[in-house]
C-alpha positions in Angstrom: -5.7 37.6 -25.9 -9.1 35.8 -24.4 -9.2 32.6 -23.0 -11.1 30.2 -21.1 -10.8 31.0 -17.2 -11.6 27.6 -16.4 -8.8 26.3 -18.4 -6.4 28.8 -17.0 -7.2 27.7 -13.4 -6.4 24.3 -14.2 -3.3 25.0 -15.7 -2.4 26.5 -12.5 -3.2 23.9 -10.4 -1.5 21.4 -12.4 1.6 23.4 -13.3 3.2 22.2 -10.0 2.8 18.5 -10.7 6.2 19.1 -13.1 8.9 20.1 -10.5 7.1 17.5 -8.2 7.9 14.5 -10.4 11.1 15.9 -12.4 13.4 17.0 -9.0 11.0 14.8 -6.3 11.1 11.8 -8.3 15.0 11.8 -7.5 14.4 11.6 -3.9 11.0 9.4 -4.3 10.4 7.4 -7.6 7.5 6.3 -6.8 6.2 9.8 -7.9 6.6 8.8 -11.5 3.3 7.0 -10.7 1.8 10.5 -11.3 2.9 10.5 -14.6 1.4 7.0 -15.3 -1.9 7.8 -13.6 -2.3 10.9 -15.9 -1.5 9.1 -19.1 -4.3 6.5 -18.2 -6.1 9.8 -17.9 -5.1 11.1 -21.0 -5.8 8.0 -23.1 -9.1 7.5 -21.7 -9.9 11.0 -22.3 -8.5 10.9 -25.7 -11.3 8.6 -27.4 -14.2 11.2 -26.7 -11.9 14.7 -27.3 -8.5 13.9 -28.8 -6.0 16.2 -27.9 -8.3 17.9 -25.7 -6.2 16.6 -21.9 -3.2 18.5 -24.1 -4.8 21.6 -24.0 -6.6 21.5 -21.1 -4.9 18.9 -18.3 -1.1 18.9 -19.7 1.1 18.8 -16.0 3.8 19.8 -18.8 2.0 22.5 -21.1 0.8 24.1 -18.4 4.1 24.4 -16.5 5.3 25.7 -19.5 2.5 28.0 -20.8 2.4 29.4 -17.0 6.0 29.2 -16.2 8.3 28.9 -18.9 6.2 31.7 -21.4 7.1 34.3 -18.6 10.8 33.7 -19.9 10.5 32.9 -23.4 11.8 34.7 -26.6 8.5 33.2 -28.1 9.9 32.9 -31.9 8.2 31.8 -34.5 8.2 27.7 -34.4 10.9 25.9 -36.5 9.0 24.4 -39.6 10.8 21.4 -39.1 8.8 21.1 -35.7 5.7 20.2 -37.8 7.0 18.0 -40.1 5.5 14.4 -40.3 9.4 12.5 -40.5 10.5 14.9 -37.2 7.9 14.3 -34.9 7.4 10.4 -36.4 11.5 10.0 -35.4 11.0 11.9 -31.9 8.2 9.2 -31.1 10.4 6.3 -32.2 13.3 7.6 -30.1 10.6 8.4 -26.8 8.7 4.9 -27.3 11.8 2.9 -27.8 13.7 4.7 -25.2 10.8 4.1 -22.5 10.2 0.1 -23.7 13.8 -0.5 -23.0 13.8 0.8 -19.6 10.4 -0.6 -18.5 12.0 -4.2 -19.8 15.3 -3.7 -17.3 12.6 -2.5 -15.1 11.8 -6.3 -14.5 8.6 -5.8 -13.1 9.9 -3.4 -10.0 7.3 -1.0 -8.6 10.4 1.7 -7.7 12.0 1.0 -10.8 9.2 1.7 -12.9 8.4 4.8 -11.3 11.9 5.7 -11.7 11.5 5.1 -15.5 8.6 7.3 -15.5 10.1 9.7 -13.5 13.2 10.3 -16.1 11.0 9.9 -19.2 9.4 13.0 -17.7 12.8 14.5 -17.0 13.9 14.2 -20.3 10.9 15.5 -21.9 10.5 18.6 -19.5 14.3 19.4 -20.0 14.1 19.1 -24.1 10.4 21.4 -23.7 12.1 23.9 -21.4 15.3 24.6 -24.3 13.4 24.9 -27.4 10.9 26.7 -25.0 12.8 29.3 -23.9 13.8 30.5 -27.7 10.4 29.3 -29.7 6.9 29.3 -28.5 6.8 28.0 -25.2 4.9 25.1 -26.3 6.6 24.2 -29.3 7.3 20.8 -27.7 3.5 20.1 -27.7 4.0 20.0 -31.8 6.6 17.4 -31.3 5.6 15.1 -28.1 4.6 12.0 -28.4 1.7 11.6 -26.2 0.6 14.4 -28.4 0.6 12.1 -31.2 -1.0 9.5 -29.3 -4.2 11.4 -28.6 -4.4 12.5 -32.7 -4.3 8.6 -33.3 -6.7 7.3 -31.1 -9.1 10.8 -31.2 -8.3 11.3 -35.1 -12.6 11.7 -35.4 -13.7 13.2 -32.2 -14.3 16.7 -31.5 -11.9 18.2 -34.1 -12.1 22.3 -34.6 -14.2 23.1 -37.4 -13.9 26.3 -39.6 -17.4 27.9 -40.8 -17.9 29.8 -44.1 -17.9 33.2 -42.2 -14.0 32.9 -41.7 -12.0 35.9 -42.8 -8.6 34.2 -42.6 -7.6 36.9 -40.5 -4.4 35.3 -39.2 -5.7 35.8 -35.6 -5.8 31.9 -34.6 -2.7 31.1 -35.9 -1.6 34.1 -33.8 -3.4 32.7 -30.5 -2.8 28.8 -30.5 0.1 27.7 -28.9 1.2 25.5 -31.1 1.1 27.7 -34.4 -2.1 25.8 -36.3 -3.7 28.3 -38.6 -7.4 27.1 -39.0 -8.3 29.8 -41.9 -5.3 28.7 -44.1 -7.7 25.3 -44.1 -10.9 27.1 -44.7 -11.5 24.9 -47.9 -11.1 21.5 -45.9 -13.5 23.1 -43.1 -11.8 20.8 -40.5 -8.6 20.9 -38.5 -6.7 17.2 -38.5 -6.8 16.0 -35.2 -2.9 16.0 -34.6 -2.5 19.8 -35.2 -5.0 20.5 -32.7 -5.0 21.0 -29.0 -8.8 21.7 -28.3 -7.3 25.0 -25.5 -10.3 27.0 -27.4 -8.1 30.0 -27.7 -8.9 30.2 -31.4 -12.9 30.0 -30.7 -13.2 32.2 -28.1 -10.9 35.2 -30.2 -12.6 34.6 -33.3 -13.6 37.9 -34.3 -16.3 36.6 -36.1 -17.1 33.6 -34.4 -16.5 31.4 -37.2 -14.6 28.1 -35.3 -16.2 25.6 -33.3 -15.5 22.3 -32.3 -17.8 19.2 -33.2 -21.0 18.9 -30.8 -20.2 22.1 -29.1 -23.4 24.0 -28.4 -22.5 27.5 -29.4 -22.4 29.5 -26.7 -20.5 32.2 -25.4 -17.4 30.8 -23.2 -16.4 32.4 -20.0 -13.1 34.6 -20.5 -10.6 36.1 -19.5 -7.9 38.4 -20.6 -4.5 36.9 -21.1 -1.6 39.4 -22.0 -0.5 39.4 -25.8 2.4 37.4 -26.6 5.5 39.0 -28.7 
């Protein structure tokens, strides 16, 4: 498989940042304001590419795209993963669960970076077990900041699928998340929420039929990235 090198350097770098925060966040809560100053990241970021910091700048989907994919059984997602109730009850559960604690915070510095500190706990720990034995980023279907970035990026730089598309199966095969751009030929656009922006679709595209809105086609920089299972 092909993908950006730039991308896959970042993921490297940032990779790190998880076992930093998740078992140094015990010792040092104020290490959960990482995570805060990457979701300020990540929402600014969101209004010009959507899901792009996902694909790209995830601390978490890098970790396990780096890490965890080493390890994995890589099975075919869940169905359920994708499904609009699941993911809508997973946010519910996240949001509620990280109001509550910010509340009891009462307004401390430590104990808000605690909060931050086990939200990213529990999320790493639930990515990590249904990592292991599905895609290593079947999380990233399922995570709420995921959904986040579709909402406020729902029109900006979504994949789009040209005429020239042989429905190969080949992107579906390459995204880590399981999105299948040709089965959507005939909408000619990939909803915002089922999309990452990694790239990995566009850059093995036999046929160079996917591109994402206000890209200048050119050829990106690669590099080859063994084949999953």
């Amino acid at each position: 498989m092909k993908e950006d090198k730039h991308r896959k350097y970042w993921q490297f770098v940032l990779a790190p940042l998880v076992p930093l925060v998740v078992i140094g966040g015990y010792f040092g809560p104020y290490l959960g304001y990482i995570a805060i100053g990457m979701l300020i990241f990540m929402l600014m970021l969101a209004l010009f590419r959507g899901r792009y910091y996902c694909g790209w700048f995830c601390a978490m989907g890098s970790f396990h795209e780096r890490v965890i994919s080493r390890i994995s059984c890589k099975k075919k997602m869940l169905p359920v993963f994708k499904a609009q109730w699941f993911r809508w009850t997973v946010f519910v559960l996240m949001m509620g669960l990280l109001t509550s604690r910010l509340v009891l915070a009462g307004g401390n510095p430590e104990k808000i970076g605690a909060t931050f500190v086990m939200m990213w706990s529990i999320a790493t720990g639930l990515a990590i077990g249904i990592g292991l034995i599905w895609k290593p980023r079947s999380w990233c279907s399922i995570c709420p900041m995921g959904m986040i970035q579709g909402l406020i990026g729902s029109r900006v730089y979504r994949l789009k699928i040209g005429d020239g598309c042989l429905e190969c199966g080949l992107c579906e095969k390459v995204c880590p998340i399981e999105t299948n751009p040709g089965s959507m030929r005939s909408i000619g656009i990939i909803r915002s929420a089922d999309c990452m922006r990694c790239g990995n679709c566009v850059v093995n595209c036999p046929v160079e039929a996917l591109s994402f809105e206000g890209q200048r086609q050119a050829v990106c920089a690669t590099v080859e990235a063994p084949d999953e299972k």
